[in-house]
PyMOL Python script that loads the backbone (N, CA, C, O; Angstrom):
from pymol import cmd

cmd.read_pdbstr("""\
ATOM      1  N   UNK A   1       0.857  -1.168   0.000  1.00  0.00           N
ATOM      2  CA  UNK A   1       0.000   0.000   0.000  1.00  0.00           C
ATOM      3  C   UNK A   1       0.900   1.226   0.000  1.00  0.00           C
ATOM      4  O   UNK A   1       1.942   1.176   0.653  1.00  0.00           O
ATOM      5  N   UNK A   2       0.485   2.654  -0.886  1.00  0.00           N
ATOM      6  CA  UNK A   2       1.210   3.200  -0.876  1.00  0.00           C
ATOM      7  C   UNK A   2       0.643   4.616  -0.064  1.00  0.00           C
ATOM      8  O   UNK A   2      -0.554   4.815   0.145  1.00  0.00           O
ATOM      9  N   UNK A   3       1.608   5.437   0.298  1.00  0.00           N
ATOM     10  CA  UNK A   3       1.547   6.554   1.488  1.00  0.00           C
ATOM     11  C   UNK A   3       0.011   7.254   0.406  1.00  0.00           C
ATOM     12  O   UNK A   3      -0.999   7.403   1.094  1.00  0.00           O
ATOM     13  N   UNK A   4      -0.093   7.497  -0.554  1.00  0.00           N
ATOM     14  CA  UNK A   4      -1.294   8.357  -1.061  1.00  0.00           C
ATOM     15  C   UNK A   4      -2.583   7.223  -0.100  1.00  0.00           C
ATOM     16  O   UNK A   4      -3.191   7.703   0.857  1.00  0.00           O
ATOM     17  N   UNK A   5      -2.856   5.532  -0.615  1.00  0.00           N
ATOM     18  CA  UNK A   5      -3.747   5.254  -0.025  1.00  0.00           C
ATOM     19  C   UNK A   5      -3.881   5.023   1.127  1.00  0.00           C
ATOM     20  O   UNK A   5      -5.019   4.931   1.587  1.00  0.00           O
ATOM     21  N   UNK A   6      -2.719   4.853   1.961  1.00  0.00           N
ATOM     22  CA  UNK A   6      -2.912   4.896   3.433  1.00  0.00           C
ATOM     23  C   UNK A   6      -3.498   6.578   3.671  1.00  0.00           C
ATOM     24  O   UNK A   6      -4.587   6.722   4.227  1.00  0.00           O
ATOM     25  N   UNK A   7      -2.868   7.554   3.309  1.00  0.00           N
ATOM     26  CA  UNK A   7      -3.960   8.862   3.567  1.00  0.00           C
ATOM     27  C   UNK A   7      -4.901   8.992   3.523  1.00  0.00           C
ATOM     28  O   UNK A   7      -5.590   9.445   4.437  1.00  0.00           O
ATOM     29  N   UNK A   8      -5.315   8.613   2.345  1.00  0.00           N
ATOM     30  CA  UNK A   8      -7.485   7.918   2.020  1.00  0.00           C
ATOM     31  C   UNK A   8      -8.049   7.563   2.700  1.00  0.00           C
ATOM     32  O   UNK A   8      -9.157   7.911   3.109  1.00  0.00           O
ATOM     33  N   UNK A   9      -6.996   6.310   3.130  1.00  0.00           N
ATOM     34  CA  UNK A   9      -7.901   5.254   4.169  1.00  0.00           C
ATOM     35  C   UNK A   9      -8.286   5.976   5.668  1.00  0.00           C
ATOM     36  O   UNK A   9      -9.314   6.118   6.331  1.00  0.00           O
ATOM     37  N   UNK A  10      -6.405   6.463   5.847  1.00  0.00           N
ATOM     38  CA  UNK A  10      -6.871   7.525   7.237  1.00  0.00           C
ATOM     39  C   UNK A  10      -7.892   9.138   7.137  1.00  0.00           C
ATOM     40  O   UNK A  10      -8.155   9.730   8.184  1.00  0.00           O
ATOM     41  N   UNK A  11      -8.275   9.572   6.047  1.00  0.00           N
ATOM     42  CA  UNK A  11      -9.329  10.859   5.764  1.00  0.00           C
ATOM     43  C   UNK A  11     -10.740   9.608   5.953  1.00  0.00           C
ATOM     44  O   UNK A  11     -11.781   9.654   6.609  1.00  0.00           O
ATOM     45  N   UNK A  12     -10.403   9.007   5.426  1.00  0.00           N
ATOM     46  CA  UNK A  12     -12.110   8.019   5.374  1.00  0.00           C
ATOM     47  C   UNK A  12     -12.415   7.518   6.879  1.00  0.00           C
ATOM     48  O   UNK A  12     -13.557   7.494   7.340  1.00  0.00           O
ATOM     49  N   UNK A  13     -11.225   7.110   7.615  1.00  0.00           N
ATOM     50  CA  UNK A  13     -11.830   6.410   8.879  1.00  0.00           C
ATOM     51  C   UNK A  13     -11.556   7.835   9.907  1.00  0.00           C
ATOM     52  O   UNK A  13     -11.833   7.393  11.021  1.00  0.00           O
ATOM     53  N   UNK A  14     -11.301   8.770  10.022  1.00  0.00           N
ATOM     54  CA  UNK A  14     -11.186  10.337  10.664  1.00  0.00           C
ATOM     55  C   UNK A  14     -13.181  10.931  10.213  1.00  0.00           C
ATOM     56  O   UNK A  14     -14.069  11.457  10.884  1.00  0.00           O
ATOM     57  N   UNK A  15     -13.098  10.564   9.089  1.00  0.00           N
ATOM     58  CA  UNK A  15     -14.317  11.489   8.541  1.00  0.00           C
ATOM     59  C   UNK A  15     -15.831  10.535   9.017  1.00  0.00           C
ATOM     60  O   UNK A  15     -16.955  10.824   8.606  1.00  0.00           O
ATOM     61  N   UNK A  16     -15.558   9.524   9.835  1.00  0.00           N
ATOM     62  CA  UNK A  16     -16.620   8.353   9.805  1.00  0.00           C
ATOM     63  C   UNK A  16     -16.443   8.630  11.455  1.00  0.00           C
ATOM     64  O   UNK A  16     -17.406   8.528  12.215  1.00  0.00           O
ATOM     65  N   UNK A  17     -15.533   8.876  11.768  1.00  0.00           N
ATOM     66  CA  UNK A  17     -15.578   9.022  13.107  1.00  0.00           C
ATOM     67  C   UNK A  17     -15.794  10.682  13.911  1.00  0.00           C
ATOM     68  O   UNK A  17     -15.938  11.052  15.076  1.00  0.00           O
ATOM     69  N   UNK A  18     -15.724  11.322  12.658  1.00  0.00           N
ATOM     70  CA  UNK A  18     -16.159  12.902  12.883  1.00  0.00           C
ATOM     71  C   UNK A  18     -17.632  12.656  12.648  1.00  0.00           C
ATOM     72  O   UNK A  18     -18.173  12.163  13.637  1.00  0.00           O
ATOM     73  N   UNK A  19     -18.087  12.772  12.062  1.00  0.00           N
ATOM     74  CA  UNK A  19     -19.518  12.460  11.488  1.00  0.00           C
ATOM     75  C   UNK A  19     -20.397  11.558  12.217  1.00  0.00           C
ATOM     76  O   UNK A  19     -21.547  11.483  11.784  1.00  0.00           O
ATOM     77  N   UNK A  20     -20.085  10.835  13.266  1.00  0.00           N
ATOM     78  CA  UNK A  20     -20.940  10.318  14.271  1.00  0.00           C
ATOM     79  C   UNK A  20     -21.290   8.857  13.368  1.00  0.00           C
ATOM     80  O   UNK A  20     -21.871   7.925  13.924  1.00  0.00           O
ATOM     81  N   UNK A  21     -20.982   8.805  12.324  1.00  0.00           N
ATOM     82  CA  UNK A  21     -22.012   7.889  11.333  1.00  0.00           C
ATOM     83  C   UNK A  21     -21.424   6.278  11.625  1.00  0.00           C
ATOM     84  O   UNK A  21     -22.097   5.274  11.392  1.00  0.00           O
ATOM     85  N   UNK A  22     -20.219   6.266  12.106  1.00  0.00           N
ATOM     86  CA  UNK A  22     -19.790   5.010  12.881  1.00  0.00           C
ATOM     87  C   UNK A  22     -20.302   4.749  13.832  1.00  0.00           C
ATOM     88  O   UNK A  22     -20.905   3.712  13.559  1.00  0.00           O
ATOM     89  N   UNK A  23     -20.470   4.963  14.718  1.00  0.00           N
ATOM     90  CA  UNK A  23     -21.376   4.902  16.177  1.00  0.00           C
ATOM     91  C   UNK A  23     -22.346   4.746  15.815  1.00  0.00           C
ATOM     92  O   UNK A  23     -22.802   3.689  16.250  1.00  0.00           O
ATOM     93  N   UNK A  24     -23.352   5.541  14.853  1.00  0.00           N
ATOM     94  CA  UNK A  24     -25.038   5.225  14.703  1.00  0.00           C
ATOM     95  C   UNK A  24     -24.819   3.973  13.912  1.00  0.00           C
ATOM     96  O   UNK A  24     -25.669   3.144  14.238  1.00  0.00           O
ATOM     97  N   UNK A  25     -24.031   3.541  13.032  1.00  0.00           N
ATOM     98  CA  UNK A  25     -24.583   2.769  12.234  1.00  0.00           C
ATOM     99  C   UNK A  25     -23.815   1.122  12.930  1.00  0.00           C
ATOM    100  O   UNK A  25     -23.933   0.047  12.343  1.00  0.00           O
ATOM    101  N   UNK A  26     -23.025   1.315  14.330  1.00  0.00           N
ATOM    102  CA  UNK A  26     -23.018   0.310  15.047  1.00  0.00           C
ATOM    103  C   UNK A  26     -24.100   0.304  15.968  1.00  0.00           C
ATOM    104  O   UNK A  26     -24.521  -0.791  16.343  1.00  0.00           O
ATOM    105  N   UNK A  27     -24.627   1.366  16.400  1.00  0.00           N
ATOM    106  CA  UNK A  27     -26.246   1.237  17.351  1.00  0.00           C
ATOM    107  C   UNK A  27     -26.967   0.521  16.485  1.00  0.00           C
ATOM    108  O   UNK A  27     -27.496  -0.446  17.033  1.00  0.00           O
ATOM    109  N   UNK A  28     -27.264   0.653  14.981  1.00  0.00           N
ATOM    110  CA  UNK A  28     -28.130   0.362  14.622  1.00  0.00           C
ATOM    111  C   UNK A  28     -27.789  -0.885  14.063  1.00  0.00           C
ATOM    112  O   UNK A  28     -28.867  -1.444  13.863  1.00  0.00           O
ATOM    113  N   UNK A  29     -26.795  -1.686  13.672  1.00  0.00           N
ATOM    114  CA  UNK A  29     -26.894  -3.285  14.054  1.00  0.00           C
ATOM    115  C   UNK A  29     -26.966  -3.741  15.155  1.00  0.00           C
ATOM    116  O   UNK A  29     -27.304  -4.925  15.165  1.00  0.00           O
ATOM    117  N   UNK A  30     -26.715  -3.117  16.489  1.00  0.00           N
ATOM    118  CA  UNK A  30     -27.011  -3.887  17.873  1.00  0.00           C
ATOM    119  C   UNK A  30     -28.789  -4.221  17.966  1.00  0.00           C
ATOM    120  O   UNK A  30     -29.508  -5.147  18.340  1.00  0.00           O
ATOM    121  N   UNK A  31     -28.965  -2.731  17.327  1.00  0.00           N
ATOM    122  CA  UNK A  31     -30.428  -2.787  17.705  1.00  0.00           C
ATOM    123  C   UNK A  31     -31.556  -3.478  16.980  1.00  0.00           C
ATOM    124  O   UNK A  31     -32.774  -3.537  17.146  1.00  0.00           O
ATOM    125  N   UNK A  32     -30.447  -4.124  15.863  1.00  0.00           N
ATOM    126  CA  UNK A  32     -31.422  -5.103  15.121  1.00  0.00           C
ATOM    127  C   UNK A  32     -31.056  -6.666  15.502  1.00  0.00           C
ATOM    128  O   UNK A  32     -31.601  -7.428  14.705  1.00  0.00           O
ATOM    129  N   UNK A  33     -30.388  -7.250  16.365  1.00  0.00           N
ATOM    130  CA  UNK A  33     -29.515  -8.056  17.084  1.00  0.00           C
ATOM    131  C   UNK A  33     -28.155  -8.826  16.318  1.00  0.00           C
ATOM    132  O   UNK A  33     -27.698  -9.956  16.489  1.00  0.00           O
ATOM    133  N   UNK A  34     -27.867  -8.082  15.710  1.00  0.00           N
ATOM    134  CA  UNK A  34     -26.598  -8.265  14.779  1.00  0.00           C
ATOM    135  C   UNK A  34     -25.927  -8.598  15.489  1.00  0.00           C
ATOM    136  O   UNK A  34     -25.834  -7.964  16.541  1.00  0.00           O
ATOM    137  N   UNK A  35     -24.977  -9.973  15.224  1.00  0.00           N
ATOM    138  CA  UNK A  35     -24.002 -10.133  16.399  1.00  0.00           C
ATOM    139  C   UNK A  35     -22.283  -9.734  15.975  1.00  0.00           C
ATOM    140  O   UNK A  35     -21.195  -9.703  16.551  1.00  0.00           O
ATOM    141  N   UNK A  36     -22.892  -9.442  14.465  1.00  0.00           N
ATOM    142  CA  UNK A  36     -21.344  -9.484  13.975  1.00  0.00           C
ATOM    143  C   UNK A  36     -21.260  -7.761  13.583  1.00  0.00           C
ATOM    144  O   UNK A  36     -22.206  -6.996  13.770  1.00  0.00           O
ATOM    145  N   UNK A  37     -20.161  -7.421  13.107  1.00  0.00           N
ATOM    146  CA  UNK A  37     -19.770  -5.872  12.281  1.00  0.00           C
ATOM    147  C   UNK A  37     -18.514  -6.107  10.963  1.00  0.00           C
ATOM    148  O   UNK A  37     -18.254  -7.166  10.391  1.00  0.00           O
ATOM    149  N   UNK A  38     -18.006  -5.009  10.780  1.00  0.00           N
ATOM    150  CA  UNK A  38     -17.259  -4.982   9.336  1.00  0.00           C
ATOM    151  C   UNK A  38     -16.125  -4.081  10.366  1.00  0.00           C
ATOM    152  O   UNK A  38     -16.209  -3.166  11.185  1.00  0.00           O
ATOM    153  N   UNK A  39     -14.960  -5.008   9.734  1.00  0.00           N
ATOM    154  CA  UNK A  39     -13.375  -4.300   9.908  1.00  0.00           C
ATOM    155  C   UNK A  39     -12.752  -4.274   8.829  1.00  0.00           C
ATOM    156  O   UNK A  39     -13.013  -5.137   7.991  1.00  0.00           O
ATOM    157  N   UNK A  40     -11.656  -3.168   8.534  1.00  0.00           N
ATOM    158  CA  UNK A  40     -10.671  -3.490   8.023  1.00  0.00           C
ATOM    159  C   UNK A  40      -9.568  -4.240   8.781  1.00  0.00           C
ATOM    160  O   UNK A  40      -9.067  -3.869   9.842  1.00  0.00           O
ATOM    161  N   UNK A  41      -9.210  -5.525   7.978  1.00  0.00           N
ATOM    162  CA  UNK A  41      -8.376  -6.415   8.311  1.00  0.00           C
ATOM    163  C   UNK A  41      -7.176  -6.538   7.245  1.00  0.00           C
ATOM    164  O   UNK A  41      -7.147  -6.995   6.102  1.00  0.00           O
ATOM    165  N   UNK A  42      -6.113  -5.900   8.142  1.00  0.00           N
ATOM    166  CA  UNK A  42      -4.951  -6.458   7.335  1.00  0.00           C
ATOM    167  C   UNK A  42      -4.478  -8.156   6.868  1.00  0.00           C
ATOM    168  O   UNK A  42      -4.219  -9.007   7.719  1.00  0.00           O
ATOM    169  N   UNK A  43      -4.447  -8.336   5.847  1.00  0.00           N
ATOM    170  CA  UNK A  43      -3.889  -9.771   5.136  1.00  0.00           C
ATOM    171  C   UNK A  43      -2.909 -10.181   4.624  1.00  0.00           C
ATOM    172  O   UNK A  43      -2.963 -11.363   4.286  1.00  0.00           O
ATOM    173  N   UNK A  44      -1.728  -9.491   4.367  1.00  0.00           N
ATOM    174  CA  UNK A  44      -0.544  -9.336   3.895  1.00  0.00           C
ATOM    175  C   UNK A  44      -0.160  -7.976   3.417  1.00  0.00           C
ATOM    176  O   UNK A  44      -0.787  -6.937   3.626  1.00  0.00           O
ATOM    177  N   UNK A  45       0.905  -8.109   2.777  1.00  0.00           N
ATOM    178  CA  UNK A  45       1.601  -6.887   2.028  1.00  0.00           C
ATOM    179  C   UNK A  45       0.323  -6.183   1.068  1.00  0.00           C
ATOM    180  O   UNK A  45      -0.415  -7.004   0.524  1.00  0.00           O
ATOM    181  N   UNK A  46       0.066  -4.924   0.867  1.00  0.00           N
ATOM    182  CA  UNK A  46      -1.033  -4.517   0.014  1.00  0.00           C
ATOM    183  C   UNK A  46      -2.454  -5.306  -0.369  1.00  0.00           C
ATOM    184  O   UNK A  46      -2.933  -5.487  -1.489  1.00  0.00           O
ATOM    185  N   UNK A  47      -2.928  -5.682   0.830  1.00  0.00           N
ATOM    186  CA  UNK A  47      -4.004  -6.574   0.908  1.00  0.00           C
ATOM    187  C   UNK A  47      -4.621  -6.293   1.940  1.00  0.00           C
ATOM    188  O   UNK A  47      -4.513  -7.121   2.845  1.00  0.00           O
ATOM    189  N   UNK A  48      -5.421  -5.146   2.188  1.00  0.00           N
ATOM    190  CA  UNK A  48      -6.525  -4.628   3.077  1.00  0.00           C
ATOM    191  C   UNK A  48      -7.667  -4.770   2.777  1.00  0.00           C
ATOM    192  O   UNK A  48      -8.021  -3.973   1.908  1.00  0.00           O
ATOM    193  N   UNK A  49      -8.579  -5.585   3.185  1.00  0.00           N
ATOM    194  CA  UNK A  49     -10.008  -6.121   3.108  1.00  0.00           C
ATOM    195  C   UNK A  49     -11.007  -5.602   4.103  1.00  0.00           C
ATOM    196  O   UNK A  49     -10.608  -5.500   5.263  1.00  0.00           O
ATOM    197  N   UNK A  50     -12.261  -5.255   3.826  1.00  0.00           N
ATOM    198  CA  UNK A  50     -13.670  -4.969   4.926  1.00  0.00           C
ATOM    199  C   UNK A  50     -14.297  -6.251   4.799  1.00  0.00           C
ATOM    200  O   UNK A  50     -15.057  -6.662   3.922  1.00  0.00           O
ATOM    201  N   UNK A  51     -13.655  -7.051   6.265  1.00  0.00           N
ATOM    202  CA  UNK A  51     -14.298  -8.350   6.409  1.00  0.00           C
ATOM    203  C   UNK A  51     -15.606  -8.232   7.479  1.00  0.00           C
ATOM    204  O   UNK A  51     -16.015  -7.182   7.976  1.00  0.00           O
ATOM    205  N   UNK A  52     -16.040  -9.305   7.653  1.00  0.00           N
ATOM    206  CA  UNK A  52     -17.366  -9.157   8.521  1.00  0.00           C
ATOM    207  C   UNK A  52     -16.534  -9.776   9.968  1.00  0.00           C
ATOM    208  O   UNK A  52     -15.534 -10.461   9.756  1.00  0.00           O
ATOM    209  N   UNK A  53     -16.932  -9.541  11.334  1.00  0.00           N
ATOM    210  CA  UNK A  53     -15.787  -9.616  12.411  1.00  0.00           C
ATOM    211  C   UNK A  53     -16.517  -9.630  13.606  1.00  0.00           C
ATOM    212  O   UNK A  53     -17.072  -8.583  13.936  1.00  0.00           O
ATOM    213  N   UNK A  54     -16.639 -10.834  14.465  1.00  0.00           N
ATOM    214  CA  UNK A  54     -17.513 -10.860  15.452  1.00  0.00           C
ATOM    215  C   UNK A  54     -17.544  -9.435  16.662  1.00  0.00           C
ATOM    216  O   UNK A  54     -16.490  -8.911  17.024  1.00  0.00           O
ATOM    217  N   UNK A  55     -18.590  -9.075  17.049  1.00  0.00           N
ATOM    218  CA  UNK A  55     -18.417  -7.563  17.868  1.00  0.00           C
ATOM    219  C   UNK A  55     -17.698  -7.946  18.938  1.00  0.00           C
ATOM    220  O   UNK A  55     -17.890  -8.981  19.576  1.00  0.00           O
ATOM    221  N   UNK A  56     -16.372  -6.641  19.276  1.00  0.00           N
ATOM    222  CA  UNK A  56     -15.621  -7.673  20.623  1.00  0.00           C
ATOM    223  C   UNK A  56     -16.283  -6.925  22.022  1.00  0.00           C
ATOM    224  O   UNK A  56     -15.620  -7.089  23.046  1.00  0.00           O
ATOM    225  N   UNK A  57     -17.569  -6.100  22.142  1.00  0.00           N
ATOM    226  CA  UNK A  57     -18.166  -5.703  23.414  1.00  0.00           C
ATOM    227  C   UNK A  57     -17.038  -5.713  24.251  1.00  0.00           C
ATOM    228  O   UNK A  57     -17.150  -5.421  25.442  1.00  0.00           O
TER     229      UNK A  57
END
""", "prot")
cmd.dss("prot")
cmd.show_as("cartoon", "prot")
cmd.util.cbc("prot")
cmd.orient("prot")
């Protein structure tokens, strides 16, 4: 991964966490009894994935 998309990635997860819209939109799978959520998970060298990831409460 190169320094331009690691900046992206960090403006995208800054701007999700300014915006409240992370928090509501984890209330709102609790509140539908979702047991799981979505991470980015590192997988190797230039291989960053949004996997599905049990909630760690």
């Amino acid at each position: 991964m190169d320094a331009a998309s690691r900046l992206d990635l960090g403006k995208l997860i800054r701007s999700l966490k300014e915006s409240g819209r992370a928090r509501s939109h984890d209330a709102a799978n609790r509140a539908y009894g979702r047991l799981s959520m979505r991470a980015l998970v590192w997988h190797g060298k230039e291989d960053i994935r949004c996997d599905e990831v049990t909630d760690p409460e």
